[in-house]
MARZALUM-478330 format. One line per field, with one value per residue: residue in one letter; residue number from 1; x, y, z of N, C-alpha, C in turn. Coordinates in Angstrom, 2 decimals. Layout:
% MARZALUM-478330
nulum <- (A	...)
rodo <- (NUM	...)
n.xx <- (X	...)
n.yy <- (Y	...)
n.zz <- (Z	...)
ca.xx <- (X	...)
ca.yy <- (Y	...)
ca.zz <- (Z	...)
c.xx <- (X	...)
c.yy <- (Y	...)
c.zz <- (Z	...)
//
This chain:
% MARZALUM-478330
nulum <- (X	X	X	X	X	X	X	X	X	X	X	X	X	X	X	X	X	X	X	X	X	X	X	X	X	X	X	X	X	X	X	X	X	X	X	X	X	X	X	X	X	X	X	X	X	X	X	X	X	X	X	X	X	X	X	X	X	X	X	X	X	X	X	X	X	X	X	X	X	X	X	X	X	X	X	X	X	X	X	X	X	X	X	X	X	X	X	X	X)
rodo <- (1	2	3	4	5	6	7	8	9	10	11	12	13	14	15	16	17	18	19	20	21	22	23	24	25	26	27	28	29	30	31	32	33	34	35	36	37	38	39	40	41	42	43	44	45	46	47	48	49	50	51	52	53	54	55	56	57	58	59	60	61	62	63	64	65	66	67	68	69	70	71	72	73	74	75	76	77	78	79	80	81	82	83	84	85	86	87	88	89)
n.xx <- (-10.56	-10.10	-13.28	-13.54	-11.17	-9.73	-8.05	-5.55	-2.30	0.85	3.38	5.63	7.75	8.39	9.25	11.71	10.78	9.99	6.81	6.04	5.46	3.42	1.37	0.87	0.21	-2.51	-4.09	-4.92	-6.00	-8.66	-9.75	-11.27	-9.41	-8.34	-5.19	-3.43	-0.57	2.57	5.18	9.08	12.09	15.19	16.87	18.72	20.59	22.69	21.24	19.55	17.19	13.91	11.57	8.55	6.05	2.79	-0.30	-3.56	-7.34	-9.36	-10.67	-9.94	-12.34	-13.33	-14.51	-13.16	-10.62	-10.19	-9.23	-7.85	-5.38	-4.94	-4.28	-1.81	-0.20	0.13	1.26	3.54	7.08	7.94	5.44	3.79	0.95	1.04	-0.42	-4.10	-5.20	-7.21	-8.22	-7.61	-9.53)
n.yy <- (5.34	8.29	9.38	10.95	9.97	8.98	8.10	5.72	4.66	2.99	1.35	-0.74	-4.00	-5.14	-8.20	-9.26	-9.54	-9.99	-8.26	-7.88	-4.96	-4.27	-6.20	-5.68	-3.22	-3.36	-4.66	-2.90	-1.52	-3.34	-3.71	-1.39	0.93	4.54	5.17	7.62	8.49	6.93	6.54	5.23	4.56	3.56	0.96	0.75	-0.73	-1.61	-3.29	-3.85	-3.27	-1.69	0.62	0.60	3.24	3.79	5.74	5.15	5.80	5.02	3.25	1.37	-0.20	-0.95	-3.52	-4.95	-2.83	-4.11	-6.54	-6.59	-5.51	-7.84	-9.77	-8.80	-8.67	-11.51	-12.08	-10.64	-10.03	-7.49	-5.95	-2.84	-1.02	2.31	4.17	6.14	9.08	12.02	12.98	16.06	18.35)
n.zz <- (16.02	13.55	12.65	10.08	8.59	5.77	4.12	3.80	4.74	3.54	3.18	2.00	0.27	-2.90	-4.50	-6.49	-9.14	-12.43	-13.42	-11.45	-10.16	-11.73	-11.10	-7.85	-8.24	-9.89	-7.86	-6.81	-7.86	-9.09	-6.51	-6.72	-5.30	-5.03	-5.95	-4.24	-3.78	-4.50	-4.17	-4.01	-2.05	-1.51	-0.05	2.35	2.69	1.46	-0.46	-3.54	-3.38	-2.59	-0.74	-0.79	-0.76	-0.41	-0.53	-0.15	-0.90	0.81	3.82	7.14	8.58	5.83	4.27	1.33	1.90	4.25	3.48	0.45	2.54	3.94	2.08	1.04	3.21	3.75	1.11	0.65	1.46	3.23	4.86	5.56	7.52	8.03	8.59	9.29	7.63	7.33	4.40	2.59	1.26)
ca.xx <- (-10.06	-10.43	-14.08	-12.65	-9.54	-10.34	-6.72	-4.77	-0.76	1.22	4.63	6.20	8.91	7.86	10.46	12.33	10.58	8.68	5.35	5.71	4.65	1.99	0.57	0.90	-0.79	-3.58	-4.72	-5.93	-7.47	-9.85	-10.42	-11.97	-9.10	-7.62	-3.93	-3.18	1.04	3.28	7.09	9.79	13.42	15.75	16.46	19.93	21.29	24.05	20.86	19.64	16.15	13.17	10.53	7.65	5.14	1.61	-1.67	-4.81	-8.73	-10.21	-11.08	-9.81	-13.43	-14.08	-14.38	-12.14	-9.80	-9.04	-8.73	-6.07	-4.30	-4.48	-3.56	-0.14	0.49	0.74	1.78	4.52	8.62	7.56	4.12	3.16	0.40	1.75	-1.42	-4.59	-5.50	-8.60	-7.76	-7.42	-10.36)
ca.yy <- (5.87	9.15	9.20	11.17	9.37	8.14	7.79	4.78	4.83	2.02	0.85	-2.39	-4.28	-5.87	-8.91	-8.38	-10.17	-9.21	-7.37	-7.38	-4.09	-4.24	-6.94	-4.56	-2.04	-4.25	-5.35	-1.72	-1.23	-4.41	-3.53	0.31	2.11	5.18	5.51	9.32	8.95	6.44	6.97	5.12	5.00	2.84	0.00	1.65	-1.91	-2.29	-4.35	-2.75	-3.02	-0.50	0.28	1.50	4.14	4.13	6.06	5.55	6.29	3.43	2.76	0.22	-0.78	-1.08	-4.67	-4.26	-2.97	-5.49	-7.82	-6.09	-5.55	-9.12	-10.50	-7.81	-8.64	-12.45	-12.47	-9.53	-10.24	-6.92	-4.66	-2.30	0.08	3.28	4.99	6.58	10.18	12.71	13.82	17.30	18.60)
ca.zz <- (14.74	13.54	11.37	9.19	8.33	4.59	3.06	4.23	4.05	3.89	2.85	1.72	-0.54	-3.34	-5.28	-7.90	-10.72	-14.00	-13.83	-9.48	-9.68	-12.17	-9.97	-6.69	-8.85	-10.35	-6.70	-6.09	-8.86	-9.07	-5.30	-7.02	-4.88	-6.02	-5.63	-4.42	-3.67	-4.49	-4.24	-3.89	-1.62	-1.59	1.30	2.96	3.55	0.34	-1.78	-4.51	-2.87	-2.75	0.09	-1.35	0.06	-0.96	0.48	-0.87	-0.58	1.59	5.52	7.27	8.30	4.79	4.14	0.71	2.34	4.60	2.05	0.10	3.42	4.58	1.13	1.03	4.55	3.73	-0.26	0.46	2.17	4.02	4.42	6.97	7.82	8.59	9.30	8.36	7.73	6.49	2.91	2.74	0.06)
c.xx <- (-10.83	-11.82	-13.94	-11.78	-10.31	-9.30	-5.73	-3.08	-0.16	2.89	4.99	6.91	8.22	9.26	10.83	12.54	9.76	7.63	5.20	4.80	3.62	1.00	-0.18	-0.24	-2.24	-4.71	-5.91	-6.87	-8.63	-10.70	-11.16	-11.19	-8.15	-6.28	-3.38	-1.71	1.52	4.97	7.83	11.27	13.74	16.21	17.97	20.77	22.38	23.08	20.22	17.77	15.25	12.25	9.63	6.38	3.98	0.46	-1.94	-6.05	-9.07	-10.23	-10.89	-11.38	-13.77	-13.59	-13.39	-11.32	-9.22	-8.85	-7.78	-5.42	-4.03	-3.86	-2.31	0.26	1.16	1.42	3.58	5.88	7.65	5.94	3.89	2.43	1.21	0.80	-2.33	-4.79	-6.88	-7.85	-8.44	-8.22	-10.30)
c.yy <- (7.13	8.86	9.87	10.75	8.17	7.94	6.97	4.82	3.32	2.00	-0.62	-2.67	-5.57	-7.06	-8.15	-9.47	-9.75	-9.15	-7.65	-6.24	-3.86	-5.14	-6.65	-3.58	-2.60	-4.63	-4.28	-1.62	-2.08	-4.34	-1.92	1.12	2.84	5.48	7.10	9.33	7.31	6.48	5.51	5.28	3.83	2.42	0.44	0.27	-2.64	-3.32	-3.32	-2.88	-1.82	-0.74	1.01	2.26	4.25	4.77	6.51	5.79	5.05	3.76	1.52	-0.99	-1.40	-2.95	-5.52	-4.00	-3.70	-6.56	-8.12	-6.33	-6.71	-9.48	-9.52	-8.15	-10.75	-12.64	-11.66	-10.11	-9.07	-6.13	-4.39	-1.07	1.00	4.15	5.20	8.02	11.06	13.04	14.86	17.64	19.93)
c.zz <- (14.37	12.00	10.04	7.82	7.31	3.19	4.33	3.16	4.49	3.20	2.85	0.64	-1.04	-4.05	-6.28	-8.80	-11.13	-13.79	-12.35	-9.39	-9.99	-11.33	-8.84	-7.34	-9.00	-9.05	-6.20	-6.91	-9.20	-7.76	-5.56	-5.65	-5.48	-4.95	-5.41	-4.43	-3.86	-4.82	-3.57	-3.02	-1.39	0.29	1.48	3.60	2.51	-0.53	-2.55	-4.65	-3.06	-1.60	-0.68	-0.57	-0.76	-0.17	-0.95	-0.52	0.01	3.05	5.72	8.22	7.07	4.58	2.83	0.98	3.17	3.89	1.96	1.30	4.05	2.93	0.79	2.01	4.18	2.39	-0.27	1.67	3.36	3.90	5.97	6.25	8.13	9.69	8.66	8.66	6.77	4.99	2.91	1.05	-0.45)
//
């Protein structure tokens, strides 16, 4: 892995019930990471779905971060890594 590489991207689909996302949200922030992009697009399969795209500040060394990413990988329908990259200063 590149040493560098200190913004983790990911994507995943959260349900669709009350305060999901604040939840999603909440996870980073008790873990102290900062959210740089999160957007939105819709799931291209006729449901009225969302995938969501997030990269934030962390390493997947960081012990924190695997956390979060094991508890999204089993609490979440979908979650994937995408990748990581340097943030551009």
């Amino acid at each position: 892995a590149d040493p560098k590489a200190d913004v983790v991207s990911v994507m995943l689909k959260i349900p669709h019930t009350e305060g999901s996302l604040y939840r999603l949200l909440t996870k980073f922030f008790v873990n102290g990471m900062n959210l740089m992009r999160i957007e939105n697009r819709p799931i291209k399969d006729g449901s009225f779905d969302v995938w969501f795209y997030l990269d934030f500040n962390g390493r997947l060394d960081d012990p924190n971060v695997t956390a979060l990413m094991n508890d999204l990988a089993e609490n979440l329908e979908e979650f994937r890594i995408l990748g990581t990259f340097p943030h551009d200063s």
